[in-house]
C-alpha positions, 0 to 999 in steps of 0.5 A: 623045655624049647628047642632051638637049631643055632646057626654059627658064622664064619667059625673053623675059617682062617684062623677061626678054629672051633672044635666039636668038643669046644662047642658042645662044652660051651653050650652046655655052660650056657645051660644047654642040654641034648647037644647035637651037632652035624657037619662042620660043627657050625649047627648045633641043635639044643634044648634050653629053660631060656624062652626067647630067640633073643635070650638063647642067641645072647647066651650063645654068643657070650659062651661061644666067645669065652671058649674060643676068643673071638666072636661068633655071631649066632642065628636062632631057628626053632625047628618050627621056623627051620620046617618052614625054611626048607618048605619055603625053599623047595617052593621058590627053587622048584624050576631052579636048576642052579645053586641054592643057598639060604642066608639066615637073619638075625632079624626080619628085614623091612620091605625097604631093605630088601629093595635094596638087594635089587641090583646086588646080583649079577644077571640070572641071580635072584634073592627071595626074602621070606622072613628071615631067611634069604633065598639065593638062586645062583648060577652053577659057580658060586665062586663067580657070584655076586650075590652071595652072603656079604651082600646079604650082609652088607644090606640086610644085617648080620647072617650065615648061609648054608646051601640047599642040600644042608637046610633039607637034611636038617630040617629033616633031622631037627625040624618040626616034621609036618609045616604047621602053617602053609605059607602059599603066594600066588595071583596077590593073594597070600594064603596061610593054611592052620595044618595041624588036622588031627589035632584040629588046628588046634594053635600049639605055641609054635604054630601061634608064634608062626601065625603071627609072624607071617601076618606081620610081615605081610605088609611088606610083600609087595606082591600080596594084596590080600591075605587068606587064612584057612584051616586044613581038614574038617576044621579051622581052629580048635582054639588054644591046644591044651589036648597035650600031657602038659597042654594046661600048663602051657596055657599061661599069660603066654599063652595070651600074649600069642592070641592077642598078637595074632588079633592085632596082626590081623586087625592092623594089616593093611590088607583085607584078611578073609578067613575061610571056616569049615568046621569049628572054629572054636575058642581063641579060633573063633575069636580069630575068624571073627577079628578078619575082614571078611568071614565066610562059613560053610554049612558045617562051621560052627562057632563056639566060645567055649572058654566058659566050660574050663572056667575060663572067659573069652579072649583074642578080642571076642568080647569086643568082636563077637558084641560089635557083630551081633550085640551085647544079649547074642554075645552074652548068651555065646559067652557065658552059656558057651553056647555054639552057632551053626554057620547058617545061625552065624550068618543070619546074626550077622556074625560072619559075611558069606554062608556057602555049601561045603563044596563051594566054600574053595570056590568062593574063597578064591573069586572073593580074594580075587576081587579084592586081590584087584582092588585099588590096595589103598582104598581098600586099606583105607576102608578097613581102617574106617570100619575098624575105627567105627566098629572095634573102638574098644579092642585095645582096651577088651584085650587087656581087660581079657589078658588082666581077668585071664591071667587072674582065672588062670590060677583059680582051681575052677579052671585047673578042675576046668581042663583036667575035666576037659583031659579026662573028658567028664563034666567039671565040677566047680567050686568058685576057689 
């Protein structure tokens, strides 16, 4: 069952009085199991069957006010998205020498309302949005500050801060332990590294959640004009991970729902997303390199839409991509023989833009988002709508006939025989049930 870290306002203030015990009780009678909480009660780390941060945080606030008589705002973090708070905070106040305190949200603001935090400090004081997480670089007096928490929540919505120290322990204690996704900003270009190498960025829910979300809010960084996507290690993306004990029985229509959400953040950007390939890019993997605007492969890419070996079919689009590149008889023979293509194979077909050496794939990646980190941005957001209306007419339409015929080859025995052979590592043995 999921993890989640809850985050509870203002409690144990004033009249606000919520104990330890209280807490614990009252998340247990929402369906919470391994309680934990740490400092002053208002963490609480849980594990619960409820699958959405809008179910948990719903469930949360009607027992937390059951049990204490008054209301309490919650926020929601998966230890995922708590790793990537503290990663975030040590980025942004690493020459900071004054306090630092996050305000969590329940939702992620729009560029609009985070222009309106320009002004709310005084001198010196800075808020660095990123998600949902709001950075508050102060001064050495907080009790003098005027960006503070109720001005995070006068502009931007319902939050609860917490200082620096508090974020690292638990992000220590309860997060995800490794970032999975390596979020840099820096000369306009946003660079989103897959960090999962000995599992070959192979995506885990968490890491897919996470990808997605970043390319989302991409549009809203005004200083981002381009959008770098990179596999750390040997690889770029293993496809969907189903090499866990329960991997197969987290491949699911969520599963999908993922995949198809990162392809469309990455097509509907209006901002060119170059994928840099080293490696196997494989599956849903593949089919998120292709879907970029620019794809450059070193020597030792491959791709591969192995989706046919479990008894699957391909999604993520690549049934709209991989035949608009190189057409229906190339595309045929990549997805019904889940044959792979070198990156050099990949290049002459037309799959992807840049074929490098290995040793220079860095280099070029940085002088090609550097041409068009100084690009006229309009122009080039237009000239990608252009080409996508031109070339991915049918990608609406493919993702959903790959969702519909996923989804029904998900409960055949040929793809459950499919990744039990993948598991043990043997040939699979179909029977067309």
């Amino acid at each position: 069952m999921p993890t989640y870290i809850a985050f509870l306002r203002a409690i144990n203030v004033g009249q606000r009085k919520f104990a330890k015990d209280a807490i614990v009780a009252a998340c247990e009678a929402a369906g919470c199991t391994d309680v934990e909480t740490y400092i002053n009660t208002g963490n609480v780390r849980i594990t619960t069957p409820l699958r959405s941060r809008a179910e948990v945080e719903a469930a949360l606030e009607e027992a937390f006010a059951q049990a204490s008589g008054f209301d309490v705002p919650t926020i929601v973090l998966t230890p995922a998205e708590l790793t990537e708070v503290a990663a975030y905070a040590e980025q942004v106040g690493r020459e900071h020498d004054g306090l630092h305190y996050v305000s969590l949200l329940k939702d992620a603001p729009s560029a609009a309302d985070v222009k309106k935090l320009d002004g709310a400090g005084k001198a010196g004081e800075r808020a660095m949005v990123d998600g949902r997480g709001v950075h508050l670089l102060l001064g050495k007096d907080y009790h003098s500050a005027k960006l503070t928490n109720a001005a995070v929540e006068k502009h931007l919505g319902v939050a609860t801060n917490r200082n620096l120290k508090v974020i690292r322990t638990l992000a220590d204690k309860w997060g995800a332990g490794v970032v999975a996704l390596e979020v840099a900003r820096a000369d306009r270009v946003l660079t989103l590294t897959l960090n999962r190498p000995e599992q070959l960025n192979a995506l885990s829910a968490e890491l897919a959640d996470a990808l997605a979300a970043e390319l989302e809010r991409a549009t809203a960084y005004d200083d981002v004009r381009v959008v770098v996507l990179r596999g750390a290690g040997r690889a770029f993306c293993a496809g969907a991970d189903i090499s866990a004990v329960d991997g197969p029985m987290r491949l699911d229509v969520r599963a999908l729902d993922r995949a198809n959400r990162i392809v469309r953040a990455v097509t509907r950007l209006d901002k060119p997303v170059v994928a840099a390939v080293q490696g196997a890019a494989a599956g849903v993997g593949c089919s998120i390199a292709l879907a970029c605007d620019l794809t450059i492969a070193a020597e030792s890419a491959s791709f591969l839409l192995a989706f046919a070996r479990i008894g699957l079919m391909p999604d993520g689009g690549s049934t709209a991509s991989v035949a608009a590149s190189v057409g229906r008889a190339r595309a045929m023979r990549m997805a019904l023989l889940a044959e792979p293509l070198t990156g050099r194979e990949a290049y002459d077909a037309g799959l992807v833009s840049h074929l490098v050496d290995d040793d220079a794939l860095d280099t070029v990646v940085a002088e090609v988002a550097a041409r068009l980190a100084a690009g006229a941005p309009r122009c080039l957001a237009a000239t990608k709508r252009a080409v996508n209306a031109a070339t991915f007419t049918g990608l609406d339409d493919a993702l959903e006939r790959e969702r519909t015929g996923q989804t029904i080859l998900l409960r055949t025995e040929d793809a459950a025989e499919g990744m039990r052979a993948f598991a043990e590592r043997r040939p699979p043995e179909f029977k067309g049930t």
